[in-house]
C-alpha positions as CSV (number, residue, x, y, z in Angstrom):
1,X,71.4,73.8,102.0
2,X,68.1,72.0,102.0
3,X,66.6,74.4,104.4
4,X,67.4,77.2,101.5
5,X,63.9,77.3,100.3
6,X,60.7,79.5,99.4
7,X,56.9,79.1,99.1
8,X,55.3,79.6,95.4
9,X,51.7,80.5,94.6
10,X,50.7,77.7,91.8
11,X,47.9,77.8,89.8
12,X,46.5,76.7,86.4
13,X,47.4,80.4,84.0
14,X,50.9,80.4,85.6
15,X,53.3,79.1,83.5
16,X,56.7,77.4,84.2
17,X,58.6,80.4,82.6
18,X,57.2,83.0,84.8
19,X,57.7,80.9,87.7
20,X,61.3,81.0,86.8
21,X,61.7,84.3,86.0
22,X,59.3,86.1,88.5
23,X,59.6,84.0,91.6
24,X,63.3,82.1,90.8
25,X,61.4,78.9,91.6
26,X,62.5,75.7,90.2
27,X,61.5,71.8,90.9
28,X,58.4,72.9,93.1
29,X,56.9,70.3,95.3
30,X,54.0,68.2,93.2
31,X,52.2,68.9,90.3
32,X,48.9,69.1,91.2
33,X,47.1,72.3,90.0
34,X,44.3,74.2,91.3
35,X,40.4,72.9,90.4
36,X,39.7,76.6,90.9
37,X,41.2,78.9,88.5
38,X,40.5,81.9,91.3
39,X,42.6,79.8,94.1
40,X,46.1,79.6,94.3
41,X,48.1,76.7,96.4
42,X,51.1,77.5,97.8
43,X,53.6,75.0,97.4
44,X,57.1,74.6,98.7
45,X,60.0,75.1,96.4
46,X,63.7,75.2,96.0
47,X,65.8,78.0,94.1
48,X,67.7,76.3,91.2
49,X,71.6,75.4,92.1
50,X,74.6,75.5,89.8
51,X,75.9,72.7,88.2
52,X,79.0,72.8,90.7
53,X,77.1,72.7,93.6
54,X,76.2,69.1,92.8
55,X,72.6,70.2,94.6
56,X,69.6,68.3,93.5
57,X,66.8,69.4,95.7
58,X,63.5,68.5,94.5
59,X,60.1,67.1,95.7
60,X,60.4,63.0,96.5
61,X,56.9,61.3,95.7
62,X,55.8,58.5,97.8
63,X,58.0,55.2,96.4
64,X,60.9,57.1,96.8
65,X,60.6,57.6,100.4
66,X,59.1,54.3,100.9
67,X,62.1,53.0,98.6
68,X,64.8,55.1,100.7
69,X,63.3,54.4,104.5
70,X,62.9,50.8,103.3
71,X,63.9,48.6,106.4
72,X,64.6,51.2,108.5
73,X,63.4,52.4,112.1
74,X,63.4,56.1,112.4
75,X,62.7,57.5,116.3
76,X,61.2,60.8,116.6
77,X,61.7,62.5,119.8
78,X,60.5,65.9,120.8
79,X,57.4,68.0,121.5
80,X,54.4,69.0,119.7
81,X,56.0,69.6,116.3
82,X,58.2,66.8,116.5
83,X,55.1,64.2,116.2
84,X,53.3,66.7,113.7
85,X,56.7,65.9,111.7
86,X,56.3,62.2,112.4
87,X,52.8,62.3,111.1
88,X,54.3,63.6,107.8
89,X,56.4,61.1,107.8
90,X,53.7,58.7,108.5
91,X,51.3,60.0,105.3
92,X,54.7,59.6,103.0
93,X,53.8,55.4,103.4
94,X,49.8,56.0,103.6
95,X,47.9,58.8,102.8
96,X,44.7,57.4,104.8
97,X,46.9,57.0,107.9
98,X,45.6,59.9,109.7
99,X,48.2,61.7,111.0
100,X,46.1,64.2,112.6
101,X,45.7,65.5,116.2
102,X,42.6,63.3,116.9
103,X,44.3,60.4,115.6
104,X,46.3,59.9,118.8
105,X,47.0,60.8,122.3
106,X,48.3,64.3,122.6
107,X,51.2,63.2,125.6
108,X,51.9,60.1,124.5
109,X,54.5,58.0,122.3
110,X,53.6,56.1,119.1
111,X,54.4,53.3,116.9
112,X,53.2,52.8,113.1
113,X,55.1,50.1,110.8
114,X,54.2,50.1,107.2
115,X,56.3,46.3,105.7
116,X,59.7,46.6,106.9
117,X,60.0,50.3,108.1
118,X,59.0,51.8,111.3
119,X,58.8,54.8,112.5
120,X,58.3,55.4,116.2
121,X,57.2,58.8,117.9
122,X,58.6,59.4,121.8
123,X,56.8,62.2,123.9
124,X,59.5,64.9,125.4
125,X,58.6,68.2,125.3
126,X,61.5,69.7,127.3
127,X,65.1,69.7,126.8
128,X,65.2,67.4,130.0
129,X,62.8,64.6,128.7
130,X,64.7,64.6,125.4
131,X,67.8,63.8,127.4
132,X,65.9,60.7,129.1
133,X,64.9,59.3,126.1
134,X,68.0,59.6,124.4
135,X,70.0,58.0,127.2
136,X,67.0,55.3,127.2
137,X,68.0,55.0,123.7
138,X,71.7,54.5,124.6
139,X,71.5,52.6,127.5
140,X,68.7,49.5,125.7
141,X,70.8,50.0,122.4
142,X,67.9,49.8,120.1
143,X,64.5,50.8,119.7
144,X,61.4,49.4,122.1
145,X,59.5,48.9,118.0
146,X,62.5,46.4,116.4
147,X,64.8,45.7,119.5
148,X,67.1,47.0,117.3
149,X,69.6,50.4,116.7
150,X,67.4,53.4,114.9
151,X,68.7,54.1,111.7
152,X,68.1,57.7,112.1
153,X,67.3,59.4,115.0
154,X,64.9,62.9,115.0
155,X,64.7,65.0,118.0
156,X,63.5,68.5,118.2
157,X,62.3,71.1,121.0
158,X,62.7,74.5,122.7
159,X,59.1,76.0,122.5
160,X,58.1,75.2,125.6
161,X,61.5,75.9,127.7
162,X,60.4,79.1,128.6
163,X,57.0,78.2,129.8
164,X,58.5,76.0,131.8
165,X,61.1,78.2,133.4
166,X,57.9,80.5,134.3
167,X,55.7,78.3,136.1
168,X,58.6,76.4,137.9
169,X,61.6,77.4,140.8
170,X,64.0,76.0,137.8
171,X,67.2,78.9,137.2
172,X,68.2,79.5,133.5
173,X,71.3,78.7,134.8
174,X,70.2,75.0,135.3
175,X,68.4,74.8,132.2
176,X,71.6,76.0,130.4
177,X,73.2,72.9,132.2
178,X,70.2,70.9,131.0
179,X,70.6,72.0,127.2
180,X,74.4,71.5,127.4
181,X,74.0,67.9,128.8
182,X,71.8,67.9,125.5
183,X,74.4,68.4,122.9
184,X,76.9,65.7,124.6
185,X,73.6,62.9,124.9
186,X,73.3,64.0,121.1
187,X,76.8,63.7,120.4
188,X,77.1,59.7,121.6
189,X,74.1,58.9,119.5
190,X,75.8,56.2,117.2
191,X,73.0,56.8,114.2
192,X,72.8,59.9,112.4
193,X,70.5,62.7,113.9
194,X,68.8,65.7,113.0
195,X,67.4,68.2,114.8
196,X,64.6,70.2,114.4
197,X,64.8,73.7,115.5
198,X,61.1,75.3,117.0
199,X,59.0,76.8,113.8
200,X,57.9,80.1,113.9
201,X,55.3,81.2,116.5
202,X,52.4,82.7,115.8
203,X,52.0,84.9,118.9
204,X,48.5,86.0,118.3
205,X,47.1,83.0,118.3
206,X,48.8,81.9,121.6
207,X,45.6,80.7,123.6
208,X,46.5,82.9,126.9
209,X,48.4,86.1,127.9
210,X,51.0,84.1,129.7
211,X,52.2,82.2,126.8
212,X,52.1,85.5,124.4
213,X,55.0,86.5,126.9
214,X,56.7,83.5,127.4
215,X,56.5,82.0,124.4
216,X,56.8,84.6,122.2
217,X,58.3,84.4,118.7
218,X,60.9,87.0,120.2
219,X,61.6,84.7,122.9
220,X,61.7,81.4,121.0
221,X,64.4,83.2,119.3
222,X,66.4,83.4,121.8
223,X,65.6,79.9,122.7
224,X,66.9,78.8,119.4
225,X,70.5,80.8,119.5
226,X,71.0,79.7,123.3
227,X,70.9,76.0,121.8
228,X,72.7,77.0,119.3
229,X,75.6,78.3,121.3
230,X,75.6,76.0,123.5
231,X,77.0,73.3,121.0
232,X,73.1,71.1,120.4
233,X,72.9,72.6,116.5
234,X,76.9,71.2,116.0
235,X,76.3,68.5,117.5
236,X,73.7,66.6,114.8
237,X,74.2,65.7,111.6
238,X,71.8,68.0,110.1
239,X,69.1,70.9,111.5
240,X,65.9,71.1,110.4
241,X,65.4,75.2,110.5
242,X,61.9,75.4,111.3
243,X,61.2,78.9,110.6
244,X,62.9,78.3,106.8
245,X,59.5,76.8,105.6
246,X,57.2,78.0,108.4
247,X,57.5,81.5,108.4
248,X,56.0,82.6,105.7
249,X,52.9,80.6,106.9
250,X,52.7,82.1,110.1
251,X,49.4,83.0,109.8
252,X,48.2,79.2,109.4
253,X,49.6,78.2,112.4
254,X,45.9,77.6,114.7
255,X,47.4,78.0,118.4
256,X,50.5,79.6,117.9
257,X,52.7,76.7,117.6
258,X,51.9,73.6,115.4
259,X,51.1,74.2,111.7
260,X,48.5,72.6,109.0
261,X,49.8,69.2,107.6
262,X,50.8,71.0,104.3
263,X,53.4,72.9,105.7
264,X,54.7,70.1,107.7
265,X,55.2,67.9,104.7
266,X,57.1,70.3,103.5
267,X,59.9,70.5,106.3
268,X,59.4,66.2,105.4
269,X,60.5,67.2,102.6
270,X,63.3,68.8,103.5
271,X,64.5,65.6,105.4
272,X,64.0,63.8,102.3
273,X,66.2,65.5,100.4
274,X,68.8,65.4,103.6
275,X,69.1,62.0,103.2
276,X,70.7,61.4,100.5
277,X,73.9,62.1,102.0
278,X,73.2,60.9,105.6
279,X,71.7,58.0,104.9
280,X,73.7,56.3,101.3
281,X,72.0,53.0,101.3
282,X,68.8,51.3,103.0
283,X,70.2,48.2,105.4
284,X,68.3,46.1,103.1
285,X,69.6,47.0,99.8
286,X,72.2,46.3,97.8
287,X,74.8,49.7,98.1
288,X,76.2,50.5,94.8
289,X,79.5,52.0,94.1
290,X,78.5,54.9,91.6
291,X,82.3,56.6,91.5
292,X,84.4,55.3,89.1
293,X,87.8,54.2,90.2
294,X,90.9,56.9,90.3
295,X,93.1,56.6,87.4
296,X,96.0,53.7,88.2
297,X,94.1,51.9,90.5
298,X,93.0,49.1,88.3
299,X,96.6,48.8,87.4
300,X,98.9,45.5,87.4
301,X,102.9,46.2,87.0
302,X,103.3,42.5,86.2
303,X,100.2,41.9,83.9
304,X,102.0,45.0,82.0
305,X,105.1,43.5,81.9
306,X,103.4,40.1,80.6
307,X,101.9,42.3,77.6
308,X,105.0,43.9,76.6
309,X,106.8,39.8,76.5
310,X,103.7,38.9,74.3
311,X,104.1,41.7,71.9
312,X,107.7,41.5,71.5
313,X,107.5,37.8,70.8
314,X,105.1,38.3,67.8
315,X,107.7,41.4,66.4
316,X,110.8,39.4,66.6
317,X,109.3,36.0,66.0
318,X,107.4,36.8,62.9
319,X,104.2,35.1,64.9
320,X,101.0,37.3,64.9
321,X,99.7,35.0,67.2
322,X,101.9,36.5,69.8
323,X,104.1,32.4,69.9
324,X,101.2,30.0,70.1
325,X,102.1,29.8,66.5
326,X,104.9,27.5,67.5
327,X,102.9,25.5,69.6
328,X,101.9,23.5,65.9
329,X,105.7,22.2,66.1
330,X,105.2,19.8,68.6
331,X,102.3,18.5,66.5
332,X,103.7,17.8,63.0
333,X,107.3,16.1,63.0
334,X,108.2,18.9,60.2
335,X,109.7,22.1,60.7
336,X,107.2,23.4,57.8
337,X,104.9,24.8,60.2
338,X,106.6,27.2,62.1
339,X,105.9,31.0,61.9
340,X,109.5,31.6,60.3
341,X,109.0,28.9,57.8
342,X,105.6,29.9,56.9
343,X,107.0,33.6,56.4
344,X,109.3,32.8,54.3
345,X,107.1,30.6,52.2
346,X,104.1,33.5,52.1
347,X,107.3,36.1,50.8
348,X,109.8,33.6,48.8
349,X,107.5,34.2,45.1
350,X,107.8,37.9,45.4
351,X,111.2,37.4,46.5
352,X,111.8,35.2,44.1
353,X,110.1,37.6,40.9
354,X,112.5,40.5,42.4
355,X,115.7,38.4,42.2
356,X,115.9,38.8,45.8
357,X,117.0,36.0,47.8
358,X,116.6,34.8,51.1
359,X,120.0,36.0,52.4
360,X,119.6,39.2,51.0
361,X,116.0,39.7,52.2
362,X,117.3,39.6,55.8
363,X,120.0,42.4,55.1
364,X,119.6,46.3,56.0
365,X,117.6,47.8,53.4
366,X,119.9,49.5,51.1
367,X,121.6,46.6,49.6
368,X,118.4,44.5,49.6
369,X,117.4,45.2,45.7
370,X,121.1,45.1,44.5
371,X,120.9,41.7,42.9
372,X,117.5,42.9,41.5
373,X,116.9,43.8,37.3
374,X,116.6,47.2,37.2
375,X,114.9,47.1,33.9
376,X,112.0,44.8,35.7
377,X,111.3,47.0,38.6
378,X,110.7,49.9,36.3
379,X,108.3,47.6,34.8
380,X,106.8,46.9,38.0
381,X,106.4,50.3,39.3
382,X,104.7,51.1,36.0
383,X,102.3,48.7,35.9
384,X,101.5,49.5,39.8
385,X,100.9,53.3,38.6
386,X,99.1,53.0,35.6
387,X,96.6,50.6,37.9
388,X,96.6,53.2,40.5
389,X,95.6,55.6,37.9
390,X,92.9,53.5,36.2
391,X,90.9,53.5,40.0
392,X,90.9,56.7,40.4
């Protein structure tokens, strides 16, 4: 799948062959290389697929995505993560954007349209708020940005369950309830939906001892199979696996939870690639068929039947213009002008120089040359050889 990914170490001295060979890397994300031969950028990259996989997972510059979300609203709803994914999303249209933590209010939703796309950001950091805003969703029927339906919907969450359950007289038995409701809100949304399942936590730098218990990467875990068993993974149209393309940059995650922009754009990236099956065409564009038709679709019975009547006429009518040739009768008074007249005008002087007549001419074949001199068509078929021979 898309999530089926790796991180690469790129720099200047390593080449494309020992990328391939040494790390099984292919179409890694941009090609940018390192102004410092003694750094190395890591850089997100998918394994190569087999040509019947059909898979073409590779890195989507910034007119693509602009091209492909191109009159679109895409809702983000979810926790911390969530709106460092939407801030990805958000330097895809405009690098100079922002899309940093100072840039906006840490607990609070957020709109950014760039022409005719929007993308919209909705605060929920629990599995409860994301079923309010989804039903919110339902219940208006489109999006407080367009007053229209989202054409994709994002919601992710689940790292801060357990903190919750801690500080709060809330049983896991409700909160199962909670993440069950979850999966059906998910279920009734009519746009296509992905989720995005917590990254990897970086317990040690969890700010207090409380959350290194509670939010463990242990216990995230097992946040992240309850939701799946609990039917909220089958229930979207595609998952965004977090720890696929954070967990081998734990290390860079600052407070234990979000991550540095660069590994964000990478699970953008991700989403990118996603779309091109769950989203076929941009509401604004023109969709294009690209599969060619099955064989005998295109057919006609009668048009068949009309080409057979055609060709037959010309056969049996001596008309290579398939009986339009007669259509000249109704022109000139004469009879001169019709295909059998003119075929036996074209054939009557070698007809004619072979003794045959007219009569004869129309006979079977092997009493055709009876009435011809036998002594003149050896001459004939000499001369025809001795020509044949002085070509060659």
């Amino acid at each position: 799948t898309a999530n089926n990914g790796h991180w690469v170490p790129v720099d200047p001295c390593l080449a494309r062959g020992r990328m391939h060979r040494d790390f099984h890397a292919a179409n890694y994300i941009g090609p940018n290389e390192c102004s410092n031969p003694n750094n190395k950028n890591l850089e997100w990259s998918w394994p190569e697929n087999g040509q019947h996989t059909h898979c073409r997972y590779r890195y989507r510059n910034d007119m693509e995505v602009q091209q492909k979300l191109d009159g679109m609203t895409v809702v983000l709803i979810g926790d911390s993560s969530v709106r460092s994914l939407f801030q990805s999303l958000c330097r895809s249209f405009d690098p100079d954007a922002g899309g940093f933590e100072d840039t906006m209010p840490s607990h609070s939703d957020a709109i950014k349209t760039y022409g005719s796309s929007t993308l919209e950001y909705k605060w929920a950091p629990l599995s409860v708020d994301i079923v309010t805003k989804l039903k919110g969703l339902k219940n208006s029927g489109f999006a407080a940005s367009t007053k229209r339906a989202p054409d994709l919907v994002i919601a992710g969450g689940g790292a801060w369950e357990k903190l919750h359950l801690s500080v709060t007289d809330e049983d896991p038995q409700s909160q199962r309830n909670t993440v069950m409701k979850l999966a059906k809100s998910l279920q009734k949304v009519d746009s296509p939906v992905i989720w995005f399942s917590p990254p990897t936590i970086n317990t040690r730098a969890l700010n207090s001892d409380e959350k290194r218990i509670q939010m463990s990467e242990e216990s995230i875990g097992s946040i992240r199979q309850m939701y799946k068993d609990l039917g909220v993974t089958s229930s979207v149209s595609f998952v965004l696996d977090g720890p696929s393309f954070t967990r081998e940059r734990v290390a860079e995650s600052f407070d234990g939870v979000n991550y540095p922009p660069s590994t964000m754009d990478a699970g953008a990236q991700i989403i990118f690639n996603a779309l091109d099956w769950l989203m076929m065409a941009a509401p604004n564009s023109v969709e294009v068929d690209l599969y060619l038709p099955k064989p005998g679709t295109l057919s006609n019975p009668y048009l068949g039947l009309m080409m057979i009547c055609i060709t037959l006429i010309g056969l049996f009518f001596f008309d290579s213009y398939f009986g339009f040739g007669y259509l000249g009768q109704f022109v000139v008074s004469n009879d001169t002008v019709s295909p059998g007249e003119l075929y036996d005008q074209a054939f009557s002087p070698i007809f004619n120089r072979l003794k045959i007549s007219q009569k004869d001419e129309r006979e079977p074949a092997s009493s055709s040359f009876h009435g011809a001199d036998k002594h003149e068509m050896a001459q004939l078929l000499g001369r025809s050889t001795s020509s044949l021979n002085r070509r060659r």
